[in-house]
C-alpha positions as a Markdown table, in Angstrom:
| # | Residue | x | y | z |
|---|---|---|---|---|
| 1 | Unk | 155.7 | 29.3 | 45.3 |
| 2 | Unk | 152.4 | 27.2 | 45.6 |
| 3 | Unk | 152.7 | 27.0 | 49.5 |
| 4 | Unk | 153.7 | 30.9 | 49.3 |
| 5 | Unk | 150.3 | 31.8 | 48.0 |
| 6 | Unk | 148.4 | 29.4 | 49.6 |
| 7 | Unk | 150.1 | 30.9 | 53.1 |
| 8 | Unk | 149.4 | 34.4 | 51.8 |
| 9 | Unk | 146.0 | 33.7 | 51.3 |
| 10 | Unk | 145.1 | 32.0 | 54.3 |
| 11 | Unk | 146.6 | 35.1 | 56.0 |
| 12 | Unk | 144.5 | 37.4 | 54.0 |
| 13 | Unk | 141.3 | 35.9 | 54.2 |
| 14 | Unk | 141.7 | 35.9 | 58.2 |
| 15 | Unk | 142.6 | 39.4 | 58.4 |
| 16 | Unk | 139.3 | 40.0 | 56.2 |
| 17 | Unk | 137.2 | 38.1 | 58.6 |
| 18 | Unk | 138.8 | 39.8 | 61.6 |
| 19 | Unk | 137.6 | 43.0 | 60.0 |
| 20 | Unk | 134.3 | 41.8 | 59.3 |
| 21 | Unk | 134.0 | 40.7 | 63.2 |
| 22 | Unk | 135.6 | 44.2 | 64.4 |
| 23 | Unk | 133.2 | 46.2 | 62.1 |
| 24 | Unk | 130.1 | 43.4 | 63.3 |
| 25 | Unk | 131.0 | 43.8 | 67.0 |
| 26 | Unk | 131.6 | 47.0 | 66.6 |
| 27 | Unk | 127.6 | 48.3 | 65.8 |
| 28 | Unk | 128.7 | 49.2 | 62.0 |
| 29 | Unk | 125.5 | 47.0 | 60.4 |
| 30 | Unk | 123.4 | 47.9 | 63.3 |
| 31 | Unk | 120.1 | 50.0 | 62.2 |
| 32 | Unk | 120.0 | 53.2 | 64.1 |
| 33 | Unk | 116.1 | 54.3 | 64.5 |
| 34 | Unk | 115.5 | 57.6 | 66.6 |
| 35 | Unk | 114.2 | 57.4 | 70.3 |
| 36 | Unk | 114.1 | 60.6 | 72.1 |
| 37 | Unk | 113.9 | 61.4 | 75.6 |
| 38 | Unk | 110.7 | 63.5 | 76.1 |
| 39 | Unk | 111.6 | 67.0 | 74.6 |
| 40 | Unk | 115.1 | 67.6 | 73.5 |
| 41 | Unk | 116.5 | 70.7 | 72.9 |
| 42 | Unk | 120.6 | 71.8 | 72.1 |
| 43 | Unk | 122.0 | 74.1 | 74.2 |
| 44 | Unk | 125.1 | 76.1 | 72.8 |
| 45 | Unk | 128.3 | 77.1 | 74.4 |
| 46 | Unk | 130.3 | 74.3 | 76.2 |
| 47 | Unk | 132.1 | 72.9 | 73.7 |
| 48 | Unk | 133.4 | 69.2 | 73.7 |
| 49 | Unk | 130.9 | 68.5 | 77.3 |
| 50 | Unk | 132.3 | 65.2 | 77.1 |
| 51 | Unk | 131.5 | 64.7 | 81.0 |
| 52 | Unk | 128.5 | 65.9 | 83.4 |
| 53 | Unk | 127.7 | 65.3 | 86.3 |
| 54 | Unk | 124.6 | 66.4 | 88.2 |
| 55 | Unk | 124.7 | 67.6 | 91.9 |
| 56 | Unk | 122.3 | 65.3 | 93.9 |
| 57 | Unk | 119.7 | 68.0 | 95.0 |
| 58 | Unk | 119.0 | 68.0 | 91.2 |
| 59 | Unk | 119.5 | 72.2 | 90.6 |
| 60 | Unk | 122.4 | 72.2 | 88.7 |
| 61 | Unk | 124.9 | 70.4 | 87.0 |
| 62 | Unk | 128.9 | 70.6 | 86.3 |
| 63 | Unk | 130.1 | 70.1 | 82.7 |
| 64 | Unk | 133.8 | 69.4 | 81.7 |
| 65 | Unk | 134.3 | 71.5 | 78.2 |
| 66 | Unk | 137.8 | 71.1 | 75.9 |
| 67 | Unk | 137.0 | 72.6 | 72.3 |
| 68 | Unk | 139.2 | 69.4 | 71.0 |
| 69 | Unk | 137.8 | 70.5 | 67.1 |
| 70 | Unk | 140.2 | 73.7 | 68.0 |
| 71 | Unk | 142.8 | 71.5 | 69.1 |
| 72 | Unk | 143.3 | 69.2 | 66.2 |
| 73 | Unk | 143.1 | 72.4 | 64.0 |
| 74 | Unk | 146.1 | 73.9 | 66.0 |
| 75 | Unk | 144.1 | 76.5 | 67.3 |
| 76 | Unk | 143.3 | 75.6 | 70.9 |
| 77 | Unk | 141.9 | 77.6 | 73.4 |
| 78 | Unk | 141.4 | 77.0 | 77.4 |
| 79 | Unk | 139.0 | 74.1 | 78.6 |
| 80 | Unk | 136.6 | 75.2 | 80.9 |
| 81 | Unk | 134.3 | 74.0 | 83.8 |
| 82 | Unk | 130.6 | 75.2 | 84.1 |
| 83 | Unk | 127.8 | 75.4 | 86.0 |
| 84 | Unk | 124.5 | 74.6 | 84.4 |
| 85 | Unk | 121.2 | 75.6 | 86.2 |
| 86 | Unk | 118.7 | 73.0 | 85.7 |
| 87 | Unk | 116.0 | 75.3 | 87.7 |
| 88 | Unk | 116.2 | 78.0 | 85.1 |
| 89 | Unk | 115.8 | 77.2 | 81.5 |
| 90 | Unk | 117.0 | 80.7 | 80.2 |
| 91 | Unk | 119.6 | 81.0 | 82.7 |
| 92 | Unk | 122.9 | 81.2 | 81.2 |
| 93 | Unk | 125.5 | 78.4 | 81.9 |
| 94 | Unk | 128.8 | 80.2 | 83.8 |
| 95 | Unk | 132.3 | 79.6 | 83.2 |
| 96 | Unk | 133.7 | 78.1 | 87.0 |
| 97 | Unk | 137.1 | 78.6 | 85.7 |
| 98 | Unk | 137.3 | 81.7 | 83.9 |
| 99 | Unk | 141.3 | 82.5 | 84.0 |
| 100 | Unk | 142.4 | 78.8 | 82.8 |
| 101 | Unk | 145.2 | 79.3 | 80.3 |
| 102 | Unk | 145.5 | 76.6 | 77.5 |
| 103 | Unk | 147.0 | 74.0 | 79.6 |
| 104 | Unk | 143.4 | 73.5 | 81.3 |
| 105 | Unk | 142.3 | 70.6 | 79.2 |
| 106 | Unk | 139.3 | 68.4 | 81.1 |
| 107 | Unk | 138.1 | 65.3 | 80.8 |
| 108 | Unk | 136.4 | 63.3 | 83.6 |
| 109 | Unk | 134.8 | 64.5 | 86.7 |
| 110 | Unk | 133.4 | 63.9 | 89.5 |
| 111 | Unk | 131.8 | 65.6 | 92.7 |
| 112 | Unk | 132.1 | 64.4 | 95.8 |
| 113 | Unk | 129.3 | 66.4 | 98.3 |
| 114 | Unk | 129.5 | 65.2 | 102.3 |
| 115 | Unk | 126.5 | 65.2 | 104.6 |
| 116 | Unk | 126.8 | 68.7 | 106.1 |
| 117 | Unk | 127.1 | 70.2 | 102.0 |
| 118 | Unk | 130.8 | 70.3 | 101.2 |
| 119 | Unk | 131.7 | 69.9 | 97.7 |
| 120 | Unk | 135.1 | 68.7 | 96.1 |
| 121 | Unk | 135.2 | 68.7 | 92.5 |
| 122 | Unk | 138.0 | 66.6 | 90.6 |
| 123 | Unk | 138.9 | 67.1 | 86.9 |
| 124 | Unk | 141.3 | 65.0 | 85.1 |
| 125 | Unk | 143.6 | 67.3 | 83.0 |
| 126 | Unk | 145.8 | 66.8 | 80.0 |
| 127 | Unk | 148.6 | 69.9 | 80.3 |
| 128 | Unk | 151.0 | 67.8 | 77.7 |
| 129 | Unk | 149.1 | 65.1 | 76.2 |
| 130 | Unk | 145.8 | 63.4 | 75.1 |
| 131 | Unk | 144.1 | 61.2 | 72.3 |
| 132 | Unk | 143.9 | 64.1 | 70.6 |
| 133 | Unk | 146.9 | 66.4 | 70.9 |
| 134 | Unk | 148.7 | 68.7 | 72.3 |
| 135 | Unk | 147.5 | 72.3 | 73.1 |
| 136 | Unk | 150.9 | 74.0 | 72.5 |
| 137 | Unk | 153.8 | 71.4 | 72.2 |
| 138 | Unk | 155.0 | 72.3 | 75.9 |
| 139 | Unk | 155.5 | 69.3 | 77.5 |
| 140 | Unk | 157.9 | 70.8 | 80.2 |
| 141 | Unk | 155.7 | 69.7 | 83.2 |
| 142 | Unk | 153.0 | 66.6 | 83.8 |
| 143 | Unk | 151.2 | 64.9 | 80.9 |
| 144 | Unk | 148.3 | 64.4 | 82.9 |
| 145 | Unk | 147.1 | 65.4 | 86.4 |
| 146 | Unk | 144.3 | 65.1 | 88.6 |
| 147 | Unk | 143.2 | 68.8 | 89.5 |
| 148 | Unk | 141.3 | 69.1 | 92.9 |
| 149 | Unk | 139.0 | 72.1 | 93.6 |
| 150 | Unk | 136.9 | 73.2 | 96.7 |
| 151 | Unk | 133.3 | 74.3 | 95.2 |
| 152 | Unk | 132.6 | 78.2 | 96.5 |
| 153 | Unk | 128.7 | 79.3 | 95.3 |
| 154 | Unk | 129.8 | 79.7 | 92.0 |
| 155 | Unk | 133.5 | 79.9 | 92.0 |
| 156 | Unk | 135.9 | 76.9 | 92.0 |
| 157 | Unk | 139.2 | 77.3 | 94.2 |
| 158 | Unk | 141.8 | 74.9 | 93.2 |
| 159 | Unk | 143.4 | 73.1 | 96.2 |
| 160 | Unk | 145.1 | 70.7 | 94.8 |
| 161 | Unk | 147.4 | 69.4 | 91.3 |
| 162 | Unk | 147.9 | 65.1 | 91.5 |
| 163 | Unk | 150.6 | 63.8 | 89.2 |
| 164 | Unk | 152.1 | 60.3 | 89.0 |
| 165 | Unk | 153.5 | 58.0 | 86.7 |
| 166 | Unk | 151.1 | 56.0 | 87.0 |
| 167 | Unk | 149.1 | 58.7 | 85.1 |
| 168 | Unk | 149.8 | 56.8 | 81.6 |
| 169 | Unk | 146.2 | 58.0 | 79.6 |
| 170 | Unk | 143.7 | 59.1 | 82.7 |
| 171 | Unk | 139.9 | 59.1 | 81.5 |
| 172 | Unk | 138.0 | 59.1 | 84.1 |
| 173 | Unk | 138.1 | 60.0 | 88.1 |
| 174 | Unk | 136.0 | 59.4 | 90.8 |
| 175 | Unk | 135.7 | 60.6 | 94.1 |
| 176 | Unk | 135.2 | 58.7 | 97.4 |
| 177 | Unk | 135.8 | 61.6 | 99.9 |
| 178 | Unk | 137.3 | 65.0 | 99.6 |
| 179 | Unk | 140.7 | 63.6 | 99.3 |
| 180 | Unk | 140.6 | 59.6 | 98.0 |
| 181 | Unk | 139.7 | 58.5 | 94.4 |
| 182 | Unk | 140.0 | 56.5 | 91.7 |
| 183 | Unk | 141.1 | 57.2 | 87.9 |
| 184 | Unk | 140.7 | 54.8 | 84.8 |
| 185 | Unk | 143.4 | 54.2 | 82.3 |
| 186 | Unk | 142.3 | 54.2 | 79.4 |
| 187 | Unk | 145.4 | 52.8 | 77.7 |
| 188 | Unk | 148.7 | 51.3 | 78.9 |
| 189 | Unk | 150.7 | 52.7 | 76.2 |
| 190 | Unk | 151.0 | 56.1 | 75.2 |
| 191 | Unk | 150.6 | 57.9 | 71.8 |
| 192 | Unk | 151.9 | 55.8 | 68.8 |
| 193 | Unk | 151.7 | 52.4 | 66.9 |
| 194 | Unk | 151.3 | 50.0 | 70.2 |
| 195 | Unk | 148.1 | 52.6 | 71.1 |
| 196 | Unk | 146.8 | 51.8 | 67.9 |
| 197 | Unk | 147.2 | 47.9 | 68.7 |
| 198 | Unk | 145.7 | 48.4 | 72.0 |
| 199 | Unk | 142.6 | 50.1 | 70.3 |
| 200 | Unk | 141.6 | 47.3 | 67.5 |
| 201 | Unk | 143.3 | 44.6 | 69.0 |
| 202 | Unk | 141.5 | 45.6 | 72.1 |
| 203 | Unk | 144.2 | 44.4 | 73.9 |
| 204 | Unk | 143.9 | 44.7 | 77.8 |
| 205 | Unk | 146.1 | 46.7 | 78.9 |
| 206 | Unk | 144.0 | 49.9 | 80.7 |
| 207 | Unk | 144.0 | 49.5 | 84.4 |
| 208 | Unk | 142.6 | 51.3 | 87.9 |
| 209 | Unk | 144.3 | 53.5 | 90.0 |
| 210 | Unk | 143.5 | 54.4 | 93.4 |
| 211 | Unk | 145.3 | 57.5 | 95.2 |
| 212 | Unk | 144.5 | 56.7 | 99.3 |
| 213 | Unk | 145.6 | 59.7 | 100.5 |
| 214 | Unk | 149.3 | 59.4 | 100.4 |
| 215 | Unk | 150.2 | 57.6 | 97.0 |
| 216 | Unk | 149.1 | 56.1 | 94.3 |
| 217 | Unk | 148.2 | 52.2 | 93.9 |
| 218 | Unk | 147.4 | 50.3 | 90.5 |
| 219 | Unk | 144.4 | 48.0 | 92.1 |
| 220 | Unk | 143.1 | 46.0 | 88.5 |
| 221 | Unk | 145.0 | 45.6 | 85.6 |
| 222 | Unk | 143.7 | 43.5 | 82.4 |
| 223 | Unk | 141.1 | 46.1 | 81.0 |
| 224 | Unk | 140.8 | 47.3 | 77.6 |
| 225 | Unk | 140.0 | 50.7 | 76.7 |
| 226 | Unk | 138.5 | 51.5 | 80.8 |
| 227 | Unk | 136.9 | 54.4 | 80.6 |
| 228 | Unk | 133.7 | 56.0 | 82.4 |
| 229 | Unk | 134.3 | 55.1 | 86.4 |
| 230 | Unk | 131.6 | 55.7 | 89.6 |
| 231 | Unk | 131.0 | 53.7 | 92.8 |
| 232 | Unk | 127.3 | 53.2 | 94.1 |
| 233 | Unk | 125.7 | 55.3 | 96.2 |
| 234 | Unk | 126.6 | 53.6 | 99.4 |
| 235 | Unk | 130.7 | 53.1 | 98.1 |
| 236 | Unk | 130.5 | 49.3 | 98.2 |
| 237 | Unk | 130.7 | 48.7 | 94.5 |
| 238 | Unk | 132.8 | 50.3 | 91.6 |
| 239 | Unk | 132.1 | 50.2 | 88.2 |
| 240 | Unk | 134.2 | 51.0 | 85.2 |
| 241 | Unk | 133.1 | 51.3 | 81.5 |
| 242 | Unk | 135.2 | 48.9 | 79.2 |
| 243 | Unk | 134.2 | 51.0 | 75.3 |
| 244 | Unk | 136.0 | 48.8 | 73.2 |
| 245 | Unk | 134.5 | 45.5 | 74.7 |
| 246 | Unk | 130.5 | 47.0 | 75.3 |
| 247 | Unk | 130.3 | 46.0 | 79.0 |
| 248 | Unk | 130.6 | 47.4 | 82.7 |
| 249 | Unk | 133.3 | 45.4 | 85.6 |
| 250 | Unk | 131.9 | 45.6 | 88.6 |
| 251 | Unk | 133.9 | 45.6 | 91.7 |
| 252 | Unk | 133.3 | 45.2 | 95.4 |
| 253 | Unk | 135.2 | 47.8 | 97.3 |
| 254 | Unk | 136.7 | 47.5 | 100.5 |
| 255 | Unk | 135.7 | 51.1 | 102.1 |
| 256 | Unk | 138.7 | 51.3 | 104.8 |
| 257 | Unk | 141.8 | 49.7 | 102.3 |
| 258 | Unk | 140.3 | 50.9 | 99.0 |
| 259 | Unk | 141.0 | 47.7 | 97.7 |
| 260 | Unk | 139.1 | 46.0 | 94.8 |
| 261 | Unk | 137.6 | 42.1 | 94.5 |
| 262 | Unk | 136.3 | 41.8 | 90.7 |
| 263 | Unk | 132.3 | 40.9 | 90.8 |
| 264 | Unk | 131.1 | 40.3 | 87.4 |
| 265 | Unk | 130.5 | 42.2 | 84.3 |
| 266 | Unk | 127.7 | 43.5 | 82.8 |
| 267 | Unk | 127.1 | 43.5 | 78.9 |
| 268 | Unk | 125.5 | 46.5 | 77.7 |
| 269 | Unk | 126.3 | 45.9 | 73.7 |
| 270 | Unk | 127.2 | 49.4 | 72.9 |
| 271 | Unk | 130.4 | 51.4 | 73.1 |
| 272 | Unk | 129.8 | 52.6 | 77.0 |
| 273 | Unk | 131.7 | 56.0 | 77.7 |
| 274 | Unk | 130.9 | 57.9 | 81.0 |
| 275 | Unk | 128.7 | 56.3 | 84.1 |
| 276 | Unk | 126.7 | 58.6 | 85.9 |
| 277 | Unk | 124.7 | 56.9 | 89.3 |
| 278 | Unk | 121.1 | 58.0 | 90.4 |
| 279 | Unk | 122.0 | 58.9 | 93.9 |
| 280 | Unk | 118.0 | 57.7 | 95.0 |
| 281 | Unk | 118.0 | 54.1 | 93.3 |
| 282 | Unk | 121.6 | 53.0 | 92.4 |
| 283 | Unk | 120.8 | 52.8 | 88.7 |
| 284 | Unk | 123.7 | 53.4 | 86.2 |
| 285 | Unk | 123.1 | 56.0 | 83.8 |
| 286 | Unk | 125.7 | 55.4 | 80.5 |
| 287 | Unk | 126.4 | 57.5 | 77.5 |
| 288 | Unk | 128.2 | 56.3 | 74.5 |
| 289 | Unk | 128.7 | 55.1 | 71.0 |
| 290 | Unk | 126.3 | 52.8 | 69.0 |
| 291 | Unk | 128.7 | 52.5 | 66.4 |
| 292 | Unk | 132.2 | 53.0 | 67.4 |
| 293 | Unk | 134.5 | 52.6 | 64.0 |
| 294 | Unk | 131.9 | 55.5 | 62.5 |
| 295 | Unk | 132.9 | 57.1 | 66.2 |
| 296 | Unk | 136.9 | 57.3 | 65.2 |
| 297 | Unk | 135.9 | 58.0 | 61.4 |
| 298 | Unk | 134.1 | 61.2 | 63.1 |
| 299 | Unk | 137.1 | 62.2 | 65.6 |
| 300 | Unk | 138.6 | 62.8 | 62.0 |
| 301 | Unk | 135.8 | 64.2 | 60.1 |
| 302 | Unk | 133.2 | 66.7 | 61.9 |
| 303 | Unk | 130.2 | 65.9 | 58.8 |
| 304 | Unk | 130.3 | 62.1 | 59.8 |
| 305 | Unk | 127.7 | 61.7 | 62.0 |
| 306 | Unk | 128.5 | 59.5 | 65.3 |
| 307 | Unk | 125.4 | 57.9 | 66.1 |
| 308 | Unk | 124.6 | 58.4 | 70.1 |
| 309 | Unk | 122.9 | 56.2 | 73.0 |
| 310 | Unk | 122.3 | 56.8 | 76.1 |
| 311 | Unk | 121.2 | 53.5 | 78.6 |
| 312 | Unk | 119.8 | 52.9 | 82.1 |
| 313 | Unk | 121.1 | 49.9 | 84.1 |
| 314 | Unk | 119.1 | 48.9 | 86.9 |
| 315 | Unk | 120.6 | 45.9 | 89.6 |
| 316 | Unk | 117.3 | 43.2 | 89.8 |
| 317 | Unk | 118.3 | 40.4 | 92.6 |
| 318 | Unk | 121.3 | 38.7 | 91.1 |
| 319 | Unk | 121.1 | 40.7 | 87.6 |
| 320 | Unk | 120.8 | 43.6 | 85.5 |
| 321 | Unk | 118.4 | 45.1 | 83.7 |
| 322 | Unk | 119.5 | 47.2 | 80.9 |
| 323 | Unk | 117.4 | 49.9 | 78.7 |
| 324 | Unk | 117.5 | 52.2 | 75.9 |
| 325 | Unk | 116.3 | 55.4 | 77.0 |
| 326 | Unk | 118.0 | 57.8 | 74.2 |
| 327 | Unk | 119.4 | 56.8 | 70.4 |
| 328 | Unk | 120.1 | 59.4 | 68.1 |
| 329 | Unk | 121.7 | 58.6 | 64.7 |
| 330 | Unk | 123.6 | 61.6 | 65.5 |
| 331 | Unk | 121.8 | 64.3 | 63.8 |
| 332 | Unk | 120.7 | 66.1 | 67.4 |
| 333 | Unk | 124.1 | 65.1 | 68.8 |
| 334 | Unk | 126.9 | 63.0 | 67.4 |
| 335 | Unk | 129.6 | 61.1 | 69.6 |
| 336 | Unk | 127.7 | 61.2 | 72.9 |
| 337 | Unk | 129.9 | 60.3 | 75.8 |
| 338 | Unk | 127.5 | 60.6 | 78.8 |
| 339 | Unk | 123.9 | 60.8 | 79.9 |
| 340 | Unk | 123.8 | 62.6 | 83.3 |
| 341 | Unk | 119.9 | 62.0 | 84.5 |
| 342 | Unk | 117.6 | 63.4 | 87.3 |
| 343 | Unk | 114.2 | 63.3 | 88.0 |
| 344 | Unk | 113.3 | 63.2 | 84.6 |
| 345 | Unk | 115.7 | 65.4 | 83.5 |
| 346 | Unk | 118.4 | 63.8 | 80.9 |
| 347 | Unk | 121.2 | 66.1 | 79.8 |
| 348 | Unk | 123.9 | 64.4 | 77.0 |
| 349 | Unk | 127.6 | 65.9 | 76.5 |
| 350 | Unk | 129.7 | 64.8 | 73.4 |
| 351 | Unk | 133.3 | 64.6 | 72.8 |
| 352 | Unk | 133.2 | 66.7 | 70.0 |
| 353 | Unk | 130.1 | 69.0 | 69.8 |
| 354 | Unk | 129.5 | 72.7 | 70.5 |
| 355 | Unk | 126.5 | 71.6 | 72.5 |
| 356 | Unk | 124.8 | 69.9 | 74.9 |
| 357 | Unk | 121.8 | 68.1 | 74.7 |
| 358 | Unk | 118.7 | 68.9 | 77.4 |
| 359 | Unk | 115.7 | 66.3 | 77.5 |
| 360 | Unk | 113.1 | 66.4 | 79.5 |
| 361 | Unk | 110.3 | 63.6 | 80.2 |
């Protein structure tokens, strides 16, 4: 009986300290203290922006919207895709995809705009299935898919649905051409007790998948919880956001094969979501969570406030050079996911919120 308690309490007190290391690494004791970015202001009507990205003239900006509040409620209506002119500060944002029924469910995005002007715009979508439910119980066709669409003035026309099997929990995409890209896994499993394992065991299971024009190809494995995905401005490096383990992997990308040679990784001690580039200098622009327990605590409870952070990541010779340039304790927006930048211009989408955030130096 002795060695029966003595076992049990061994077990117990390792399981506590686990817990206290999960909630340390985590951010849960951090102290959150306010740092804006110039003037801030909310802008209403694109629920659940939890991706943007910013065309690289700077005069507007696509935002991926899924009211996901609506969805856990069992009341879901269709995501959307707008336009957001950053020329105009009354304009009013406009819906690209107006007749999406409630199988339009966006994630990540990403534009991909040639030399001569073309633009491709590809949106993950969850038809059947995400971290957060389903939008009608129909799971008669994919899961998940990568929708393509060719970028008309203000229309979008879809070209193109991807689906795959490889397609286990897509978060992120990113375009290296109008028909090439990359998508993050953000877990290996799917809904259900060994997703749960792979979130706070952080267990490394999330991977990278490359579609090269004809099929689809799993090119690095071992990740936990990937996420946010971009490749630098000239396409010789990827990077993809590991959330759950506060860093960036950086890759060096063969341009012709696609294929990926693992570089380093960057620490960046917060919960990094999306990665947006700055097309002129290279820098990584990252939104995400400062403290990522009270993140999940708020997926289930709107009144907890997520406390949000948005960083700048600048390449210096051999190293990095990271920076605070937004915290929030969640009060102007909680459960930030990405910090799209321009110029001076900083605009912040959430996973959850009815708004964006618009900040200007």
């Amino acid at each position: 009986m002795r060695r029966i308690l003595v076992c049990t309490g061994v077990i117990c007190f390792s399981v506590l300290l686990y817990l206290i290391y999960l909630a340390s690494d985590a951010g849960e004791f951090r102290t959150i203290v306010n740092q804006p970015y110039g003037q801030c202001r909310q802008i209403p009507g694109m629920p659940g922006s939890e991706d943007i990205t910013i065309h690289p003239n700077g005069l507007y900006a696509y935002i991926s919207s899924d009211d996901r509040r609506s969805v856990i409620a069992g009341n879901p209506i269709p995501g959307a895709i707008f336009r957001y002119d950053l020329t105009n500060a009354t304009a009013a944002r406009v819906n690209l995809t107006p007749d999406a029924d409630l199988r339009f469910r966006p994630h990540g995005i990403s534009l991909y705009v040639d030399d001569d002007g073309r633009e491709t715009l590809f949106v993950v979508n969850h038809p059947g299935e995400s971290l957060f439910g389903a939008p009608d119980g129909d799971n008669s066709g994919p899961l998940h898919t990568i929708e393509v669409f060719d970028v008309a003035g203000n229309t979008l026309v879809h070209r193109k649905t991807h689906a795959s099997e490889l397609m286990v929990s897509p978060n992120d995409v990113v375009g290296v051409n109008h028909e090439q890209f990359y998508f993050s896994n953000d877990h290996g499993s799917g809904p259900g007790l060994l997703r749960q394992l792979e979130d706070y065991l952080r267990l490394p299971w999330a991977n990278i998948v490359y579609y090269d024009g004809n099929g689809f190809l799993e090119l690095a494995d071992r990740l936990s919880y990937a996420n946010g995905i971009n490749i630098s401005p000239d396409g010789s490096q990827l990077y993809v956001a590991e959330v759950s383990r506060k860093r960036v992997q950086v890759y060096q990308r063969d341009p012709v094969s696609g294929s990926l040679t693992h570089q380093q990784q960057i620490n960046v001690e917060f919960g990094a979501d999306n990665i947006e580039i700055d097309p002129a200098t290279g820098d990584l622009w990252i939104g995400g969570h400062a403290k990522l327990l009270t993140f999940i605590r708020h997926a289930a409870d709107a009144s907890v406030r997520s406390p949000s952070q948005v960083v700048r990541v600048r390449a210096e010779a051999d190293d990095y050079q990271i920076s605070t340039e937004f915290l929030d304790n969640g009060a102007l927006i909680p459960g930030a996911s990405v910090g799209a930048w321009h110029n001076g211009r900083l605009l912040i989408g959430s996973v959850f919120e009815d708004h964006i955030v618009d900040c200007s130096l």
